[in-house]
C-alpha positions as CSV (number, residue, x, y, z in Angstrom):
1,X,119.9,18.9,-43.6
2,X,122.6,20.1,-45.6
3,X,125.3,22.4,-43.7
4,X,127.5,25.5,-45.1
5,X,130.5,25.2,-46.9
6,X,133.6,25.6,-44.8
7,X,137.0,25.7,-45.3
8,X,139.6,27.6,-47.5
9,X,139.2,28.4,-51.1
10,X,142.1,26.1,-52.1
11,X,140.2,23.4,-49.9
12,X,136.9,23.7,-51.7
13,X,138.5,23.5,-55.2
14,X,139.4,19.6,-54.6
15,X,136.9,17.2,-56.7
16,X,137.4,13.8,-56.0
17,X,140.8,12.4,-56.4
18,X,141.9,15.7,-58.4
19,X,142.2,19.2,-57.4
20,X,142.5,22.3,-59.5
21,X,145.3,24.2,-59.2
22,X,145.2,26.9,-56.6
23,X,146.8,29.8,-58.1
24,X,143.8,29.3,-61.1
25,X,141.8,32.8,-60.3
26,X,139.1,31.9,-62.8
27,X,138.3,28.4,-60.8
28,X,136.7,28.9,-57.6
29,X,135.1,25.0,-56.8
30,X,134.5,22.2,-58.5
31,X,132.1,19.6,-57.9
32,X,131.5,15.8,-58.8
33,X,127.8,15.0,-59.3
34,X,127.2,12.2,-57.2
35,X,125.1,9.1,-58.8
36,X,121.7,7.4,-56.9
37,X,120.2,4.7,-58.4
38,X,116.5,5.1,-58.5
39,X,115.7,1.7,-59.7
40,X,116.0,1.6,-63.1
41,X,117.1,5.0,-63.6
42,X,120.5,7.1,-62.4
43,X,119.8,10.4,-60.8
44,X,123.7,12.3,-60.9
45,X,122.9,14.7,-57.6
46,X,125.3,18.2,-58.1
47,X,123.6,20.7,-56.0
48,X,123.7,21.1,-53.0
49,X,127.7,20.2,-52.3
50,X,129.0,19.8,-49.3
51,X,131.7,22.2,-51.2
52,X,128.9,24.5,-52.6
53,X,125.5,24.9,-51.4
54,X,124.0,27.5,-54.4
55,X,125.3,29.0,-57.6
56,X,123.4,32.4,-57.3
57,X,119.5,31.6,-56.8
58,X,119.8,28.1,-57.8
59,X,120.2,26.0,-54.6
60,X,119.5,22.2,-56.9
61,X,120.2,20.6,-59.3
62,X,119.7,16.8,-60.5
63,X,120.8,15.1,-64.2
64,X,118.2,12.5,-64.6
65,X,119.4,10.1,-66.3
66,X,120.7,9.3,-69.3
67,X,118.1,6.3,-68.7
68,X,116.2,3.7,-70.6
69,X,113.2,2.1,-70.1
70,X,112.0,-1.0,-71.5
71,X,108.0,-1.0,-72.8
72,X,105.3,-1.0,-69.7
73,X,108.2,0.8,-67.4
74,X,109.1,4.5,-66.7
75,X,109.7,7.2,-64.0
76,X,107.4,7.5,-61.3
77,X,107.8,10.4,-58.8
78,X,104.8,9.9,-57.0
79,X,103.4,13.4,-55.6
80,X,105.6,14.9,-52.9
81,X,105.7,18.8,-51.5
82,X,107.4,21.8,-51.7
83,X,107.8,25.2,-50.3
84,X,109.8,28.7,-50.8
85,X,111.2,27.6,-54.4
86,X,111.1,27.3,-58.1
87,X,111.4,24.5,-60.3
88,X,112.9,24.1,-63.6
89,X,112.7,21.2,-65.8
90,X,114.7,20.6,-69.2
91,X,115.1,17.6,-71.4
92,X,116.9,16.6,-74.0
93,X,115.4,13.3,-74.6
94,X,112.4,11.4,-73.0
95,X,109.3,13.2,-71.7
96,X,107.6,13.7,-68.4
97,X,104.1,14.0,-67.4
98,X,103.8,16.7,-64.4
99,X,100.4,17.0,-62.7
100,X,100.2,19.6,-59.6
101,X,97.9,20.2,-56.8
102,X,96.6,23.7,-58.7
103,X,95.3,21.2,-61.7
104,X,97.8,21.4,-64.3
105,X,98.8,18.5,-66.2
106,X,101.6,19.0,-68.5
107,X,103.7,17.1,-70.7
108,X,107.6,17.8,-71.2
109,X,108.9,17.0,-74.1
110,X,112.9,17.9,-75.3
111,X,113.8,21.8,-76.2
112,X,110.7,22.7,-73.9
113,X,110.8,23.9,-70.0
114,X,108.4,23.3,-67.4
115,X,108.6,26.3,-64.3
116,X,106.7,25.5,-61.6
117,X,107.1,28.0,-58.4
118,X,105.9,26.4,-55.6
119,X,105.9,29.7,-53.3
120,X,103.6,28.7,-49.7
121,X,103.0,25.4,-51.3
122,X,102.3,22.7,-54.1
123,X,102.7,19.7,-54.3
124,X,103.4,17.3,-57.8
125,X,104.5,14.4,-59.1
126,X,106.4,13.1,-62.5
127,X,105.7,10.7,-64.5
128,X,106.6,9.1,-67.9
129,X,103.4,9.1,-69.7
130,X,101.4,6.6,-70.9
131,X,102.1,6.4,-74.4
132,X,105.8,6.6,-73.8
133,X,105.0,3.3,-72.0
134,X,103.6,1.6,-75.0
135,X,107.1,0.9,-76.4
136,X,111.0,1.0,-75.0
137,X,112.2,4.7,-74.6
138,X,114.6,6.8,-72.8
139,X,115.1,9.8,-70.6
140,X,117.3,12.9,-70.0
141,X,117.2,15.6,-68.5
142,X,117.9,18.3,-65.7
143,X,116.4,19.5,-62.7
144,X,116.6,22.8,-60.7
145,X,115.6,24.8,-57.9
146,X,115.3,28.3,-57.3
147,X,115.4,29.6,-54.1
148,X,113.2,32.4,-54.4
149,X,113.6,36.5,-53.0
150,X,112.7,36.5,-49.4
151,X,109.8,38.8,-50.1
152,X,108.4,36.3,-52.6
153,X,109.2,32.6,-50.5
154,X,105.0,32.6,-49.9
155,X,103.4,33.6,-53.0
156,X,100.6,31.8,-54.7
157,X,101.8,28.5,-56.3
158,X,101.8,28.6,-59.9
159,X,102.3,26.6,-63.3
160,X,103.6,27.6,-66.7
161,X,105.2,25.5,-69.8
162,X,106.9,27.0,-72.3
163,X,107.2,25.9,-75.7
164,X,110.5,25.4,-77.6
165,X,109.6,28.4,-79.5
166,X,109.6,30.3,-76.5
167,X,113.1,30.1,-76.0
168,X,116.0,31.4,-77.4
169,X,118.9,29.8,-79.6
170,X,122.1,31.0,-81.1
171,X,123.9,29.0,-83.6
172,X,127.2,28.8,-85.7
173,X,131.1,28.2,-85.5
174,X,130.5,24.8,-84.2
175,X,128.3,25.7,-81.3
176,X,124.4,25.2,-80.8
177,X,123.2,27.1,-78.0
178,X,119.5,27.1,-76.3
179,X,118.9,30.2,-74.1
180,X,116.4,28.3,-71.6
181,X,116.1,31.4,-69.4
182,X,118.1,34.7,-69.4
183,X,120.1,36.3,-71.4
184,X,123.0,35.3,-73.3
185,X,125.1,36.6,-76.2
186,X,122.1,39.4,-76.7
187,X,119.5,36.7,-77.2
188,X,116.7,37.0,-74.3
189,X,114.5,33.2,-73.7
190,X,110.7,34.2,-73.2
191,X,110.9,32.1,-69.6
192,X,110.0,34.2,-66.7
193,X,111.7,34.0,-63.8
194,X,112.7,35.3,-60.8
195,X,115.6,36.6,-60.6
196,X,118.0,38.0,-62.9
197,X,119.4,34.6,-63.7
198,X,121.1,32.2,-66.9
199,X,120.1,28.9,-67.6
200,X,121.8,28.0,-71.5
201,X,122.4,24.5,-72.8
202,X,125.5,25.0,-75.2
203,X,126.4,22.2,-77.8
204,X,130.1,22.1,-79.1
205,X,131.5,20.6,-82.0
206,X,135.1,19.2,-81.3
207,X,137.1,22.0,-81.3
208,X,134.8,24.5,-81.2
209,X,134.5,27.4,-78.7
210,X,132.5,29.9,-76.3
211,X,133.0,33.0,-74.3
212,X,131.7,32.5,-70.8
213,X,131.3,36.3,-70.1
214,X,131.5,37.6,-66.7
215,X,127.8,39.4,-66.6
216,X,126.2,38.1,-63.3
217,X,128.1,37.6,-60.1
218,X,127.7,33.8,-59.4
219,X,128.3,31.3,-62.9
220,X,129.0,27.5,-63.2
221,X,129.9,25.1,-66.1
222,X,128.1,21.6,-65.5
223,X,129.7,19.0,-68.4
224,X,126.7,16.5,-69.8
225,X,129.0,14.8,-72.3
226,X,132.5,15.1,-73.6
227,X,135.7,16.7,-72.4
228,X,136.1,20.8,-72.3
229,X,138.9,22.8,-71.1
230,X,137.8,25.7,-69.3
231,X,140.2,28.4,-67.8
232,X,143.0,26.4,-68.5
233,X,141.6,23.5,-66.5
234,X,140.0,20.4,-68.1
235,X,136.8,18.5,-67.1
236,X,135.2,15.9,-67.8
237,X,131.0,14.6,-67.6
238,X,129.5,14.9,-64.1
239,X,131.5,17.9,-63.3
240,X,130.9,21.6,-62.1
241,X,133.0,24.0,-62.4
242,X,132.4,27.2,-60.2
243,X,133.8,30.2,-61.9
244,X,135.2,32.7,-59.3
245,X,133.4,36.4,-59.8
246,X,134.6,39.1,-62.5
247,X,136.4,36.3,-64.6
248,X,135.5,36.2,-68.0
249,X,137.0,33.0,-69.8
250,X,136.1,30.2,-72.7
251,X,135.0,26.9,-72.7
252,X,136.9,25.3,-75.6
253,X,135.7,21.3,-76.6
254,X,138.4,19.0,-76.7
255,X,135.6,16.3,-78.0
256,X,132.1,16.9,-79.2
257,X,130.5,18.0,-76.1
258,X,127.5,19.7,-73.9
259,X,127.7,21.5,-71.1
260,X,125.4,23.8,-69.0
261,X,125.1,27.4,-67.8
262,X,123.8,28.5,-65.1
263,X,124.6,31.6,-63.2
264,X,122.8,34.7,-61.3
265,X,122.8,37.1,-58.2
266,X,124.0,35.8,-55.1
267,X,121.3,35.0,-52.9
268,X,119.6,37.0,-50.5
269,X,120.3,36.0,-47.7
270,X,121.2,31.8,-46.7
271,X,118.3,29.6,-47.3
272,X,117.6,26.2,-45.7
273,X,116.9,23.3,-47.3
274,X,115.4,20.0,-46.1
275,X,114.0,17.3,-48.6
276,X,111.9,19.2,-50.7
277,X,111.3,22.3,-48.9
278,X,113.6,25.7,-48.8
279,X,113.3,28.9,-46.9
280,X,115.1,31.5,-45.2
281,X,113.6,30.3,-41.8
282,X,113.8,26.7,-40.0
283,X,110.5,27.4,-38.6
284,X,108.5,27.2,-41.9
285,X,110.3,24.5,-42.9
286,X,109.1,22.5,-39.6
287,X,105.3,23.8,-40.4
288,X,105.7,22.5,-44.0
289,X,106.8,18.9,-42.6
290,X,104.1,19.1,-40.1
291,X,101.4,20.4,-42.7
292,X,102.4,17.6,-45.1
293,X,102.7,14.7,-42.4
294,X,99.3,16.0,-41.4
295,X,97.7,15.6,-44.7
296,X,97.2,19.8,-44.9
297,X,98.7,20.3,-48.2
298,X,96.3,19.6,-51.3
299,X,95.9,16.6,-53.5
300,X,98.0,16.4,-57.0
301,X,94.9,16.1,-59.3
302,X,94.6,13.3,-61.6
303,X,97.5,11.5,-58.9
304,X,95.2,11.0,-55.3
305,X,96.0,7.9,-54.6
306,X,99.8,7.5,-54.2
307,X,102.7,10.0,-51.8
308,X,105.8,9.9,-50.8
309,X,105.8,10.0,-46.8
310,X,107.9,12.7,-44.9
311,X,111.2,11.2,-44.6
312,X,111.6,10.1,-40.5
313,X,115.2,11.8,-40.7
């Protein structure tokens, strides 16, 4: 299980072998994504940190690749559980096939966003699908969790995909923005979510720059590609850059680049996490691993035959 952060500010801005200056106000931590190899495909891990644990609501998040498969191969998640959070999925290449234990079968395809809230439980697995298969093709994407509003961790599990007409998008001055959920810059993405939160993918042109405004209390600046100076501090792909509350600042491109934004209210309240499963309590984390080393949870439909066992540690 993962623990709290500890330590001084100036401690938890260090990020590998380089630290941010202290006396930055805008900088508050910065994070490396760490890289698992899946067999066949990287997974870059950035949240949680041992240095951060959530940025506002979101408590996870994963870069799936970039990956490519060669034809008869792809992703397999097989079904696995979760409890007491939301998912978002994203891609900008590639495409995923999620099937859930409510009956939804869904593909993902770039541009469009999968949000599955899991709430008392679901359980789901990911897939590439079949006709990505047939021939050689890649993936790319990113992952998050939600932690959801204690008075909502035990809702009824649900399912919705939303188009790429659904969200918003904000172009010009060598920028390309996609508002995946929130608001940003005025422009509002259909995505329902909840909590008050901003998920943007922002394409820059070399050169080229952004505002990072200071409207919710908890923001951070994940690099995909490319180089970006952001408060007067550079970074580089696989980096997240906490931004410290109030500050409003620019990310400039030094290179052609992409970067993420994601940012909300702090959470309400410290949530647990362990594996797949977050809550405000221990306990019903423990009845989760229980339920789903017992068999209790229900079957992925269209994906029976295949889990992932609860991890022994």
């Amino acid at each position: 299980m993962q623990r709290p952060v500890t330590g001084s500010a100036h401690e938890r801005r260090q990020s590998g072998d380089r630290r941010v200056s202290a006396d930055n106000p805008a900088i508050d931590t910065v994070i490396a994504a760490r890289t698992r190899d899946l067999g066949g495909f990287e997974v870059a891990r950035v949240l949680p940190s041992a240095r951060r644990r959530m940025v506002g609501p979101f408590i996870f998040l994963d870069q799936i690749g970039p990956a490519e498969f060669l034809t008869g191969t792809g992703i397999d998640v097989r079904p696995h559980p979760h409890i007491g959070l939301s998912t978002l999925t994203y891609l900008y290449s590639g495409a995923l096939m999620h099937r859930d234990s409510q009956g939804h079968a869904q593909v993902i395809r770039p541009g469009e966003v999968n949000w599955m809230t899991a709430g008392r439980g679901i359980a789901h697995s990911e897939r590439s699908p079949e006709d990505a298969r047939a021939d050689a093709h890649d993936l790319f994407g990113l992952q998050f969790w939600v932690a959801l509003p204690k008075d909502r961790e035990e809702t009824d599990p649900s399912f919705v995909h939303y188009s790429n007409d659904e969200v918003a998008t904000v172009v010009g001055n060598g920028i390309d923005v996609t508002v995946v959920a929130g608001t940003l810059w005025g422009a509002t993405s259909e995505v329902e979510t909840v909590a008050d939160l901003v998920f943007a993918d922002i394409a820059l042109d070399a050169g080229a720059e952004a505002p990072i405004d200071a409207d919710h209390e908890e923001r951070a600046v994940y690099v995909l590609s490319g180089r970006i100076v952001l408060a007067g501090s550079t970074f580089s792909a696989g980096e997240l850059a906490v931004l410290a509350p109030g500050h409003a600042t620019t990310v400039k491109a030094e290179e052609a680049s992409r970067v993420a934004l994601l940012g909300g209210p702090t959470a309400d309240g410290p949530r647990h996490i362990w594996w797949n499963f977050v809550s405000s309590s221990k306990e019903r984390i423990e009845d989760a691993k229980a339920d789903w080393k017992a068999g209790r949870f229900p079957l992925v439909a269209g994906d029976e035959s295949e889990f992932i066992p609860l991890p022994e540690q």
